[in-house]
N, C-alpha and C positions, 0 to 999 in steps of 0.2 A: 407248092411254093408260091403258088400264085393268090392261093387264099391267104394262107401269113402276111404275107405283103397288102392284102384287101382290109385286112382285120385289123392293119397298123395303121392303116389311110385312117381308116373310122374313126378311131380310138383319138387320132388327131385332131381330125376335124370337130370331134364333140367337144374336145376339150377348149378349141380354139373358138368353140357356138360357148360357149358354158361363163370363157372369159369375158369375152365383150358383154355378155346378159347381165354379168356382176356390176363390170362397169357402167353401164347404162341406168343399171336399178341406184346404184351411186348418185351418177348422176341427177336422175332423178328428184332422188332423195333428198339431194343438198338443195337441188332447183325449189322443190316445194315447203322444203323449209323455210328457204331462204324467204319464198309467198309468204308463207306463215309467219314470219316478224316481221313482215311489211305491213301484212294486213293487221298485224296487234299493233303495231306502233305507230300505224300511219295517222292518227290525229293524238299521239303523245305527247306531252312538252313538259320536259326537265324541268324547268321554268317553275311548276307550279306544283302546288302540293296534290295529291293523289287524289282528292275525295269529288264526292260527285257536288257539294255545298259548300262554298267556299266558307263560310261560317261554322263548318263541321267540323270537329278536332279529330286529326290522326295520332290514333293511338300505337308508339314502339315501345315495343316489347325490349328490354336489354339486360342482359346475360353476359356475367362477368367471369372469366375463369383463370387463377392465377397459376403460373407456370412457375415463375423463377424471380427469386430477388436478386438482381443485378447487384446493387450494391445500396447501402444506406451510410450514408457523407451527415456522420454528425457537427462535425465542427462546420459546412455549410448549411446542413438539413433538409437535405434532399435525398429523397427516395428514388430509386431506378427500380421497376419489376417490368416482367416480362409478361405481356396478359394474350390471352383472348379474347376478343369482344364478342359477343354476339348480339345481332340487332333484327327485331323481326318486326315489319309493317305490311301491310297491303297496297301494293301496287307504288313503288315511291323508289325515288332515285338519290342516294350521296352521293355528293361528289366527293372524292378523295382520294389525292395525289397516286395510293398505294392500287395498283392495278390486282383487285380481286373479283374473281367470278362472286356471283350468286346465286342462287338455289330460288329458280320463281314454279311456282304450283300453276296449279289448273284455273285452284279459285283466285287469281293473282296477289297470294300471299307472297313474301319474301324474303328470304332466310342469309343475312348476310354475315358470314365469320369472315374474321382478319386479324392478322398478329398485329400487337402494337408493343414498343415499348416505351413508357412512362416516365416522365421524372414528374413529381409532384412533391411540394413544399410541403416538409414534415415539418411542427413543433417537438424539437425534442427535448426531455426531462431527461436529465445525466447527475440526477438529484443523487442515487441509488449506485452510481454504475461502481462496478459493471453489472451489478447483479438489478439493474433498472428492466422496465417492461416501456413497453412506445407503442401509441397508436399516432397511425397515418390515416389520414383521409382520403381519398381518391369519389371524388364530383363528375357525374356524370350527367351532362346539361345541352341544354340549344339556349345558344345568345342571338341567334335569329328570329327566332320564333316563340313566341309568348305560350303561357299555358292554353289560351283560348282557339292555338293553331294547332299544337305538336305538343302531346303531353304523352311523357316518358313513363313507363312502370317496368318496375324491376320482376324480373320473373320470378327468383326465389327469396327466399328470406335471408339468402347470405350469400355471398361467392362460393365460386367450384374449385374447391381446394385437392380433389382425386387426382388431378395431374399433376402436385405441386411438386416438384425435385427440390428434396432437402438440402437447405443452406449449412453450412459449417457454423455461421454464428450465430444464427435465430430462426428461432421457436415460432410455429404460427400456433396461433390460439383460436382462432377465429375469424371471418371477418364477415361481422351482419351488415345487413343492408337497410337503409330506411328511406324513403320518399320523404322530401322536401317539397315545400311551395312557399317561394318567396314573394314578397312585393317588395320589390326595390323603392324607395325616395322619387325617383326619376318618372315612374311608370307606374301606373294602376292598376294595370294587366300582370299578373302571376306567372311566377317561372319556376314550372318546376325543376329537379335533380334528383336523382340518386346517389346517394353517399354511399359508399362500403368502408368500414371501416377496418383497418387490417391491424390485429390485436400481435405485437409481436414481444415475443422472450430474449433478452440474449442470453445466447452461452458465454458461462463464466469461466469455465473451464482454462481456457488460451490464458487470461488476464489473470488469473489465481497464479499460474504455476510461471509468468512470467513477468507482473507485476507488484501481486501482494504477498507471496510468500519469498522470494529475497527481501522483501522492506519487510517484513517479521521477524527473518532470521540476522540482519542486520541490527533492527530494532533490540535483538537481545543483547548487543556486543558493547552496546551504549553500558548497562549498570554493570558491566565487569569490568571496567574502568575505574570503578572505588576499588576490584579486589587487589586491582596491578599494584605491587609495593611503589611508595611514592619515592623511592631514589633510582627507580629503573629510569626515570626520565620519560615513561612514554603513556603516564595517563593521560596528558592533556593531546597529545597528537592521533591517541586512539580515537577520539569524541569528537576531533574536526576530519578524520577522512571519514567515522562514519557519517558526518553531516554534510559531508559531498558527496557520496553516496546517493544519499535521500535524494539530496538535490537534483543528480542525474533522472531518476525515478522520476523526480516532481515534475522536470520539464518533459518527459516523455510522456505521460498525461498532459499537460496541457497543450502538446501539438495533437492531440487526439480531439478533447473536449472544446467545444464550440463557446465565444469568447462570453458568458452568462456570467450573471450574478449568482447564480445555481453552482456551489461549488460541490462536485462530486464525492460520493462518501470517502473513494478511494484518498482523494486529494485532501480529505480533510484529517485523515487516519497519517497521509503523509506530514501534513503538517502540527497535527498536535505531536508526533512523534519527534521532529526537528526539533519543537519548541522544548519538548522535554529532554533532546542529546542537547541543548544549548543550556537549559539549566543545569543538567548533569555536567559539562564542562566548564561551568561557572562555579558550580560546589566544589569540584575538583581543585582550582584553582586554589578557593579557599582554604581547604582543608591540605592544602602543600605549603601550604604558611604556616598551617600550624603545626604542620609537623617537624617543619625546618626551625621552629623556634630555640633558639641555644638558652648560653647562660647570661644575654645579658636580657631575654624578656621576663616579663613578671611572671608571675609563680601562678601554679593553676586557683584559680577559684574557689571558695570551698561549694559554693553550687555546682562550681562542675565535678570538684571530687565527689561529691554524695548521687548525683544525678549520673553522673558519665560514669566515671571511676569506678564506684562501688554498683550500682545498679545496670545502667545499659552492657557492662563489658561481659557482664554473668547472662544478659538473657543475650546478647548476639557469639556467647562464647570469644571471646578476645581477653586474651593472656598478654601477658609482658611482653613488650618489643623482645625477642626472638626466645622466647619461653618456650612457644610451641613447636620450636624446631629443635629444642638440647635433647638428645639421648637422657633416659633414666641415669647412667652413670655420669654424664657428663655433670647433672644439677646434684648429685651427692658430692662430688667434686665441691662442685662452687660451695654447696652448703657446709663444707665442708673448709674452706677456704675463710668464709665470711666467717664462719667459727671461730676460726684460728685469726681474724683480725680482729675480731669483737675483744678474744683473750687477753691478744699483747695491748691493745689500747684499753682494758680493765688494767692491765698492770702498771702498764704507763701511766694512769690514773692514780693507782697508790702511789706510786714511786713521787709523784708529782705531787700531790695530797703532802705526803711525810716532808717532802723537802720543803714546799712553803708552808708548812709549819714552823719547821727549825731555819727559817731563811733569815729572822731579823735577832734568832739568838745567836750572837760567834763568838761569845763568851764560855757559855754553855757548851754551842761545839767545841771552845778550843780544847777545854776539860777535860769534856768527854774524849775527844783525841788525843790530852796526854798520858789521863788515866790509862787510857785502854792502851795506847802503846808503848807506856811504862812499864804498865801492867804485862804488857808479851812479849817489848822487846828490850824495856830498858831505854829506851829514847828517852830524851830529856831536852829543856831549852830551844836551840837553834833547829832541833828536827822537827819539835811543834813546830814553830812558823813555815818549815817547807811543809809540811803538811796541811796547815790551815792555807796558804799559797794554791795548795795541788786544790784542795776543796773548792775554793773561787773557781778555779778552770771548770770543775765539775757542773756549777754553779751556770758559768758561761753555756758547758755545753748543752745541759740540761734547755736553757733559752732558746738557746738554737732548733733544740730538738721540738720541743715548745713551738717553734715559730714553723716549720716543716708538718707538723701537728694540723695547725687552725689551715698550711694549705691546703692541705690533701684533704681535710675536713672540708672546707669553700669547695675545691674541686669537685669532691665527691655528693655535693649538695646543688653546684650549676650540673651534674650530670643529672640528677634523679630530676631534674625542675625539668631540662630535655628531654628524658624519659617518660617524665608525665602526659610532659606537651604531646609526645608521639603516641603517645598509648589514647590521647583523647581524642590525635585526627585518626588515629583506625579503627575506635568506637565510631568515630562518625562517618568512616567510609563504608566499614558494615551495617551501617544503619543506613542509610542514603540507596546502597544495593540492595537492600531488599526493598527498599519504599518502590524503588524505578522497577524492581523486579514486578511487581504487584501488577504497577501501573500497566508496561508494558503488557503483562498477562491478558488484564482485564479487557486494555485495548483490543488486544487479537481477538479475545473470543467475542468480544461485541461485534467486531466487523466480519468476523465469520459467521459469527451467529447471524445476520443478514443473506446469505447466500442460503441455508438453512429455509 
């Protein structure tokens, strides 16, 4: 029992020799470090550039690597990314606010990374958009130090694009790098920088499916406005909510795009579109005049009968105001009908013929009246005169009927003049719809053909 208890002392005391030994070499360790950057720094001064010749250029090395696009503010033009810089010299000190270690060697080279993020003034071209491409520039320079103190070289031929974390709206293309050397006006002494320049895509994807394809499929509701019958009363109301429509679109591009004389493809697809639902609402207007024309306007033209009438109604297919809606029996009917008044107005026509023939003989008639009703009934004298009497009435009504004739003939000739009128504004609405038809087409596929 008493060795167990000997063997636990031990075991204690070594471990309690073992601690304080770590401690000490600790110690130590920090003590002689601590030497050790007194003795490297003890004739150091921030103050001054690193070289042994104050006439000697130090040469840093910079190393650009791009993380992340923050954001890109076209309508102010400014780029936000998110970078790392890398900077390597020998033996040299930045100051800068952001508290990063460095990385210093043996041979007192210096390897200093640090996150930065960026805003740098983009020019941007919204010539294209959304389907435009944009470079930014990003300058990498000393406005302390001239080229003959601190000259900058870029370590590769372009940025480190391996960590880049993909944006939702753009594409990186690239972004090479090229050494500048300026001389400014002011100074004789040379400055140089490094440019990178960052080649960016955007996606059009977002801006398709929610700015250019509702203003397409709007765009098409414009020429089905000639097809709307013009006593529904609602072609010309269809042509002004599509062109508030556009309008809403129009102004949601322009709180986007930055205030340029560059008007963007999208904006200009919106506005020749406008300009063409403001024509189409203008022909419209027109062409409800002339369809409304009655009986007291003039009679169609004979250039519009040969040109409209007879040729455009056959190639846009347009039939007689409601031709193309009668049932097969309902037009045998009519034609049947028309038959049957073409008849009685042929007979009405002899009938009318025979009597103004015989109208300035009543001699003759009376004659013939007594012969003939002598001849059947024995009448004689006093029943000729009621009878040539009854003739006059017939005479009379005959005028009458005569005078109900020339109106229903007038009527029936201010209806066909109305008729005309309407048959030539729906050649011209079918005409008009397929012109806008075209246009509109052609439009879309050009501004899509750009995305392409």
């Amino acid at each position: 029992m008493k060795r167990n208890s000997l063997s636990s002392f031990s075991i204690s005391l070594w471990l309690l020799f073992t601690a304080v030994m770590l401690q000490a070499v600790e110690s130590a360790k920090g003590k002689y470090a601590h030497m050790l950057f007194n003795e490297l720094f003890e004739d150091y001064s921030n103050a001054l550039r690193p070289v042994e010749d104050t006439d000697q250029v130090l040469n840093v090395t910079l190393q650009i690597t791009l993380s992340q696009i923050k954001d890109m503010d076209e309508r102010n033009q400014i780029l936000s990314a998110y970078l790392w810089i890398r900077q390597s010299w020998v033996d040299d000190d930045f100051s800068e606010p952001v508290n990063t270690n460095v990385v210093l060697r043996y041979d007192g080279k210096i390897t200093w990374d640090a996150p930065a993020i960026t805003k740098s003034s983009c020019v941007v071209d919204v010539s294209y958009f959304p389907f435009d491409s944009q470079q930014c520039n990003l300058t990498f320079g000393s406005w302390t130090y001239n080229g003959n103190q601190v000259d900058i070289v870029n370590s590769l031929d372009s940025g480190d694009l391996s960590d880049f974390v993909e944006d939702v709206e753009w594409e990186i293309h690239g972004m090479p790098a090229v050494k500048n050397v300026i001389t400014y006006g002011c100074c004789s002494e040379p400055y140089p920088d490094v440019t990178f320049t960052l080649i960016l895509k955007r996606k059009s994807s977002f801006y398709i499916f929610n700015l250019l394809l509702p203003c397409i499929l709007i765009s098409f509701l414009a020429p089905l406005g000639f097809y709307l019958p013009a006593d529904s009363g609602e072609k010309v109301s269809l042509g002004v909510t599509v062109l508030l429509a556009l309008t809403v679109f129009q102004l949601m591009v322009a709180e986007i795009m930055p205030p340029s004389e560059n008007v963007p493809l999208i904006g200009k697809y919106y506005i020749a579109t406008m300009t063409m639902i403001t024509a189409s609402t203008a022909l419209t207007i027109i062409i409800m005049n002339l369809h409304h024309c009655g009986s007291e306007a003039k009679p169609v033209p004979q250039w519009a009968r040969v040109v409209i009438l007879d040729y455009m109604s056959k190639i846009f297919f347009v039939y007689d105001v409601g031709e193309n809606c009668t049932s097969p029996k309902r037009e045998k009917e009519e034609e049947r009908k028309l038959e049957g008044d073409d008849g009685c107005e042929r007979r009405h026509k002899v009938v009318r013929s025979h009597l103004s023939n015989n109208r300035n003989d009543d001699c003759d008639l009376k004659e013939k009246l007594n012969g003939n009703l002598h001849k059947s009934y024995g009448v004689h004298g006093e029943n000729v005169r009621e009878t040539v009497n009854c003739c006059s009435c017939y005479k009379m009504l005959i005028k009458n009927i005569e005078y109900i004739a020339n109106c229903v003939r007038d009527h029936k000739a201010n209806r066909a003049k109305g008729i005309e009128w309407k048959k030539v504004a729906k050649v011209m609405d079918r005409f008009f719809m397929w012109i806008f038809f075209i246009m509109v087409f052609f439009m879309s596929v050009l501004i899509i053909g750009k995305a392409a």
